[in-house]
N, C-alpha and C positions, 0 to 999 in steps of 0.2 A: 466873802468870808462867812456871813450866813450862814447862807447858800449851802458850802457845806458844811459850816456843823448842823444845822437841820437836817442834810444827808445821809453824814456820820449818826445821828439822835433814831432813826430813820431805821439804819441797820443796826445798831448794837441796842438801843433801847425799847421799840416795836416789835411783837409777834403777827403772826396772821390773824390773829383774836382780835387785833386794834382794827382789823378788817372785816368785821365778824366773818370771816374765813374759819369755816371747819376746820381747812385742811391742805397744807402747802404743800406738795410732793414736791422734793428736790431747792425749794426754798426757792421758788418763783420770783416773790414779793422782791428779795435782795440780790438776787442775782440775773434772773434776763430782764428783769421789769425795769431793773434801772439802767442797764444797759441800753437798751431801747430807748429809753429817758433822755441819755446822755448823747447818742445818736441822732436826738431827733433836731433839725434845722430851725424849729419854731419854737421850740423850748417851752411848748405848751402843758406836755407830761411833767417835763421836770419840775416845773412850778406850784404845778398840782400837787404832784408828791412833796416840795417842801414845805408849801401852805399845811398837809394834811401835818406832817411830823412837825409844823409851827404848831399849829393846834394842839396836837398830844402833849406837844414839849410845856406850853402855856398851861394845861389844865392840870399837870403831873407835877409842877412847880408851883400853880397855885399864885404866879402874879398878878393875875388880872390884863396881861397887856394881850390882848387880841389884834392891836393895830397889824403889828409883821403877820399873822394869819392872816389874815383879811386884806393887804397887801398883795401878796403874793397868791390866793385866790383870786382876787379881782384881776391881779396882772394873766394868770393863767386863760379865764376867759377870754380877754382880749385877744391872746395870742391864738386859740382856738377860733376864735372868729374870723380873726384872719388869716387865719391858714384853711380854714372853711370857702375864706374868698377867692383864695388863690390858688386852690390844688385841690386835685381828687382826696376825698378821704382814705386813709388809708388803717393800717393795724393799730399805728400809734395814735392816730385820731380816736380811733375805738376806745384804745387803753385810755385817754383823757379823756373822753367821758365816761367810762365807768370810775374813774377816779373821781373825777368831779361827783357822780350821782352818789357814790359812797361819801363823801364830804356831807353832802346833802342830807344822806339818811343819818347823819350823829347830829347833826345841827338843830335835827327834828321836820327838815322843811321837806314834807312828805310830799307835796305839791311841786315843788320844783325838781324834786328826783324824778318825779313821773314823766317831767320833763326831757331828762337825761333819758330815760330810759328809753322814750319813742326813739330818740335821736339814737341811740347806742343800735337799737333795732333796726331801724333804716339802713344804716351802714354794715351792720353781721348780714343782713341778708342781701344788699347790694353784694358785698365783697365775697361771702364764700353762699355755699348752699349745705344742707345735710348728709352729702357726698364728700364733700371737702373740707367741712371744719374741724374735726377730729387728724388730721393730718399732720400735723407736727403740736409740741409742746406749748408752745405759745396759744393755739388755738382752742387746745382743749382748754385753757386756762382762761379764757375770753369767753368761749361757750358756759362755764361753770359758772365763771364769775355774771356775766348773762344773764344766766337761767336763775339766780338766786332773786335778783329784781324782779324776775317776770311774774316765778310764784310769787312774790311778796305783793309786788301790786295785786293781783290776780286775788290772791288770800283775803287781802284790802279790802277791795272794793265787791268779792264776793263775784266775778266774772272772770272769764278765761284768760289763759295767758296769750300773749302777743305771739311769740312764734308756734307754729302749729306743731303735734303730738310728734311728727316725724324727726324733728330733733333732737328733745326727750332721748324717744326711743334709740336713735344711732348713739347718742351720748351712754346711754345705760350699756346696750349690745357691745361698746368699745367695752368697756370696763370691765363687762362678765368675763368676755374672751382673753384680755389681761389675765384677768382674776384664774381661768383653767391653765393658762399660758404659765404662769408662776405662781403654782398654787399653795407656794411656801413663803411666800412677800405679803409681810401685813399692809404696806400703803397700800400693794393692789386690791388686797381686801376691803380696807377702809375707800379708799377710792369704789369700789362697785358697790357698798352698800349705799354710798352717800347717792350715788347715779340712782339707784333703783330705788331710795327714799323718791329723791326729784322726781322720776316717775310714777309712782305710785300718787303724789300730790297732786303730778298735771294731770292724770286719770279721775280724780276724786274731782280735781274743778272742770272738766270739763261734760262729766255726767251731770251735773249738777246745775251746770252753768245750761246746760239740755233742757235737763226739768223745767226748771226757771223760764226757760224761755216758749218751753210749748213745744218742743223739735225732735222729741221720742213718745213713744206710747207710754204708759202705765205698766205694760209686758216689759218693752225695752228696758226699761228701767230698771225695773223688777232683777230682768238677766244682770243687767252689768253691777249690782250692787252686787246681786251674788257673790260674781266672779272678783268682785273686790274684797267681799268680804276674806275670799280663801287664800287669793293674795296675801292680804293682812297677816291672815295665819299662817301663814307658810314663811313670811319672811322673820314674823314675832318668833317663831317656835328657831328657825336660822340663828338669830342675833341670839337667841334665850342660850344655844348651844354652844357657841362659837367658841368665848373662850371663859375657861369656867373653872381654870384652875388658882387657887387659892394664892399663890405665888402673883397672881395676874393685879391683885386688889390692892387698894391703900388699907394698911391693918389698923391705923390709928393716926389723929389729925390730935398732937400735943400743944398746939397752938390755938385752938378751939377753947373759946369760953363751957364752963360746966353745963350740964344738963341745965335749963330752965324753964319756968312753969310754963312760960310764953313759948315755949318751939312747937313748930308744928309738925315736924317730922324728925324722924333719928336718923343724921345724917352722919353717922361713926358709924353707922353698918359698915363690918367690915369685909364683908361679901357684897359690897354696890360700888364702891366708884375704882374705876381702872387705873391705874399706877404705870408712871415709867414709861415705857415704848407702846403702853395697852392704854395711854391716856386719849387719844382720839378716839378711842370708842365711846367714852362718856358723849361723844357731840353726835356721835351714830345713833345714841341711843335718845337723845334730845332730839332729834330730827325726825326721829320713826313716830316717838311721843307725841310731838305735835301731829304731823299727818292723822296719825289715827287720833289724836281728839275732834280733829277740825271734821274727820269722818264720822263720828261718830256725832258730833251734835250738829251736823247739816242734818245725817239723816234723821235723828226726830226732828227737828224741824220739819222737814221734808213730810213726816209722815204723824203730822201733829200729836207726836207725842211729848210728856215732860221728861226732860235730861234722869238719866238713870245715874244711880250711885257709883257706875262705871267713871263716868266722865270725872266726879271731884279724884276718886281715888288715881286715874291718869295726871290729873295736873298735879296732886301729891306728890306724886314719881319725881313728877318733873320740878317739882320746889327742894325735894330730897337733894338731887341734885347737884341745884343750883349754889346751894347753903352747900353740898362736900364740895365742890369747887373752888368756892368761896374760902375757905378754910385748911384747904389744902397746900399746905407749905411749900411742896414745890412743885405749883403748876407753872405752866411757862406764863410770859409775862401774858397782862388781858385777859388772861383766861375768862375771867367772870365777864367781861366786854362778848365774850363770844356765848353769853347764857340769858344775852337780854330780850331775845326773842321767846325765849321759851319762857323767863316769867310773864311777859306779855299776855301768852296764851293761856298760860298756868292760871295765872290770876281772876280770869271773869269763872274759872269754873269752883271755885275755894267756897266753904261755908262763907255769909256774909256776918259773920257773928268778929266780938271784938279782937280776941285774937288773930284770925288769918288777917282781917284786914293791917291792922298794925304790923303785921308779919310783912305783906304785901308792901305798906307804906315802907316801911325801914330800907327793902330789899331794891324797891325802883328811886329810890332814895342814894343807895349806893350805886347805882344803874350810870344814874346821871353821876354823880360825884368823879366815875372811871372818863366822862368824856360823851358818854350816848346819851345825847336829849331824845325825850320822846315831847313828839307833840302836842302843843295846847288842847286839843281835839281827843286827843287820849287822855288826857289827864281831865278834862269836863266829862269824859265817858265815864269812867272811874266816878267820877266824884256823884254821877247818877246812879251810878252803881249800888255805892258804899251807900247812900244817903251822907256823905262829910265831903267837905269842900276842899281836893285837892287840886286846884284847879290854878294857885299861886305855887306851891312847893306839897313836896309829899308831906312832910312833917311839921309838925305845929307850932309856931314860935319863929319860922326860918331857919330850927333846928340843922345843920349841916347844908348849909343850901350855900355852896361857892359862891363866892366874889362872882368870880368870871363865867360861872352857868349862867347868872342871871345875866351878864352883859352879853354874853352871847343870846341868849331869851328874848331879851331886850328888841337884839339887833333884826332877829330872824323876825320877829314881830313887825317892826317898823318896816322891812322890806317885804313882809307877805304880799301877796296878789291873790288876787281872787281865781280861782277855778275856772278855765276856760270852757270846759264840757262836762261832760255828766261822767264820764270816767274820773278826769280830775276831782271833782267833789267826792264822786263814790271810796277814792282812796281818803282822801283827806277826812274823812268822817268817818271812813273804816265800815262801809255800809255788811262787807262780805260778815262782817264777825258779830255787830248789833243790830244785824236789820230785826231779828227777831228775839235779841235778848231784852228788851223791854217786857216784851210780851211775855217772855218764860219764868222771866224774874218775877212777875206782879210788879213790877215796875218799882321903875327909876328912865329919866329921859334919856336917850340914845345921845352920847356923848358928843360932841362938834366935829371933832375928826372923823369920826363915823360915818356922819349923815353923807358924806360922798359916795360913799361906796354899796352901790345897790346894784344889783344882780338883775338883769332883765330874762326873764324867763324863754322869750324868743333870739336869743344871742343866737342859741346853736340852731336857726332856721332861719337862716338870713334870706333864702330862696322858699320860704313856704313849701319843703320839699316833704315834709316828715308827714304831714296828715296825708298825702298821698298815699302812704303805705298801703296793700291790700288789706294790709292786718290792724290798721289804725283803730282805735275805739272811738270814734267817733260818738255823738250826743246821739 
């Protein structure tokens, strides 16, 4: 009985935003994903997904019971282990672990997603190659969903992504050729920008990740920044074009508190956020935003200079935003679940003066409140940041700080593990994004029921198969 109404909770109360998914063509999430689900002999997806829609259900109700979450995750691995034991991995194994690894990244347990992710990687490139994953709808959808872990670690920890450029690049080339094929279809459109963001980010780390390493010239360098540079321009001057007619915009947000002293940005422009059927560009435009910040303050890094006025007025952009999403009456559900990455980035490049930061606190305040912990390690970054100790709750007092974030906080705490290699530490401490923001800057018990259920980080490698990888990151 649960079972399904967490199902049911699942499809009528969830978007793809509770997935930080840009962007569902054809409505994936509720229609082949669960079918496969329901299909599957181990009942390892299906459990995943009603542990995740237990989760949402418990955090949107505000009871505090995480036992049935946490129930039905823990039963999910099991089931995954043992069908790891017993049978070749297949599509549906795939899809339970990315399900799993997204559980992982709201929970905040950045360390055990990376987990997930080697394992997800082992088995995309066992099971298809760059020839054949693009091939029917299911897999471009596993490729996407993929590629979003890969940059993220990769962003993280400030090194390359797991699968090499060649899959990137056939993922982006499907989506142009869409995109000329039907060149009157907005999804296909939003669909090829989002490709050609991805690419554009795994070009940005992997020059970078060159540098860093000694494995191009000072020439070489020189060239491919260029040629990113024009990139940039070419796709900003695209997106600036595309759609620009007035009819396209939200005119007014009458559910928005008044002007006040404390905003940081005017998010009632009513020429900025896209309305209606034109609302998926707001996440196109969130996704270009980040790339090119994260471009943009490698390269001074890179070329020891101090961040230009460029970079705060970018992360502006991107708080603008966040705040008209926020505020905008009828975005689909999660909307703002699907803007937590960009205040992520937004945030280390803000004046550090009292306003933005209090802007910042309220906004990753709300962040967590929808369901998306970020982790203890971000919130100690931050709090060296800021010079103020948010390293308990964003706000002062306990101010808005749920029952059940903290027992979830709690839990993820009590069952951390330590870092097995130098890639796991480099994400979990977010090496890619503060190795050098020091330097630029100037520098409750876990409940009884609970304590059973701990997550062992080597479940999905029961045969030590995953560091094998050619592509493994090894220490």
């Amino acid at each position: 009985r649960d079972v399904k109404a967490y199902l049911k909770y699942h499809k009528q109360s969830l978007s793809h935003h509770h997935y930080a998914f840009k962007y569902d063509a054809g409505d994936f999430l509720k229609t082949t994903f669960l079918e496969i689900a329901m299909n599957d002999d181990s009942q390892a997806l299906l459990y995943a997904i009603v542990a995740f829609a237990a989760y949402h259900h418990a955090v949107a109700s505000g009871d505090n019971k995480i036992s049935p979450f946490l129930s039905y995750y823990n039963r999910s691995i099991n089931m995954l282990k043992t069908s790891l034991e017993t049978k070749r991995p297949n599509v549906t194994t795939l899809l339970t672990i990315l399900q799993l690894a997204t559980i992982e990244e709201f929970l905040g347990d950045w360390v055990n997603l990376l987990g997930h992710q080697r394992a997800a990687h082992q088995i995309l490139t066992d099971l298809y190659t760059p020839m054949t994953i693009m091939q029917d709808e299911t897999r471009r959808k596993i490729i996407g969903w993929y590629i979003r872990f890969d940059l993220f670690a990769g962003m993280m920890s400030g090194g390359e992504t797991n699968l090499g450029r060649e899959w990137f690049a056939v993922h982006s080339d499907f989506y142009t050729r869409q995109t000329m094929d039907r060149p009157d279809d907005l999804g296909a459109k939003f669909e090829e920008y989002f490709a050609t963001s991805r690419l554009l980010a795994t070009d940005v780390a992997l020059v970078f990740a060159a540098k860093t390493k000694g494995t191009i010239t000072h020439e070489q360098f020189s060239t491919r920044i260029g040629a990113l540079e024009t990139q940039f321009e070419q796709f900003h001057e695209r997106l600036s074009n595309a759609l620009t007619d007035p009819s396209c915009f939200v005119r007014a947000f009458p559910k928005a508190p008044p002007p006040q002293p404390e905003d940081i940005t005017d998010f009632r422009d009513p020429k900025f956020l896209y309305a209606g059927d034109y609302f998926t560009m707001n996440y196109v435009l969130i996704d270009f935003w980040a790339i090119l910040l994260m471009f943009r303050y490698q390269l001074t890094v890179a070329q020891l200079r101090q961040p230009s006025a460029e970079l705060a007025e970018i992360a502006l952009n991107k708080c603008k935003m966040f705040e008209a999403i926020q505020y905008h009456e009828d975005g689909p559900p999660g909307a703002i679940v699907g803007c937590q990455a960009s205040l992520g980035i937004a945030s280390l490049f803000l004046p550090k003066d009292r306003k933005h930061i209090d802007w910042c606190r309220r906004k990753y305040a709300l962040v967590e409140q929808k369901g998306y912990i970020y982790p203890a390690n971000l919130r100690e970054r931050m709090s060296d940041l800021w010079g103020e100790d948010v390293t308990h709750w964003w706000l002062p007092n306990d101010e808005g700080y749920p029952d059940i974030i903290r027992t979830i906080r709690e839990f993820i705490q009590y069952r951390a593990g330590v870092p097995t290699d130098a890639a796991g530490a480099d994400v979990r401490d977010m090496s890619g994004i503060f190795r050098e923001m020091n330097v630029r800057e100037g520098e409750q018990p876990i409940p009884e029921d609970l304590r059973g259920i701990a997550i062992e980080p080597d479940l999905l490698d029961p045969a030590g198969t995953w560091a094998s990888s050619p592509e493994y990151p090894g220490p």
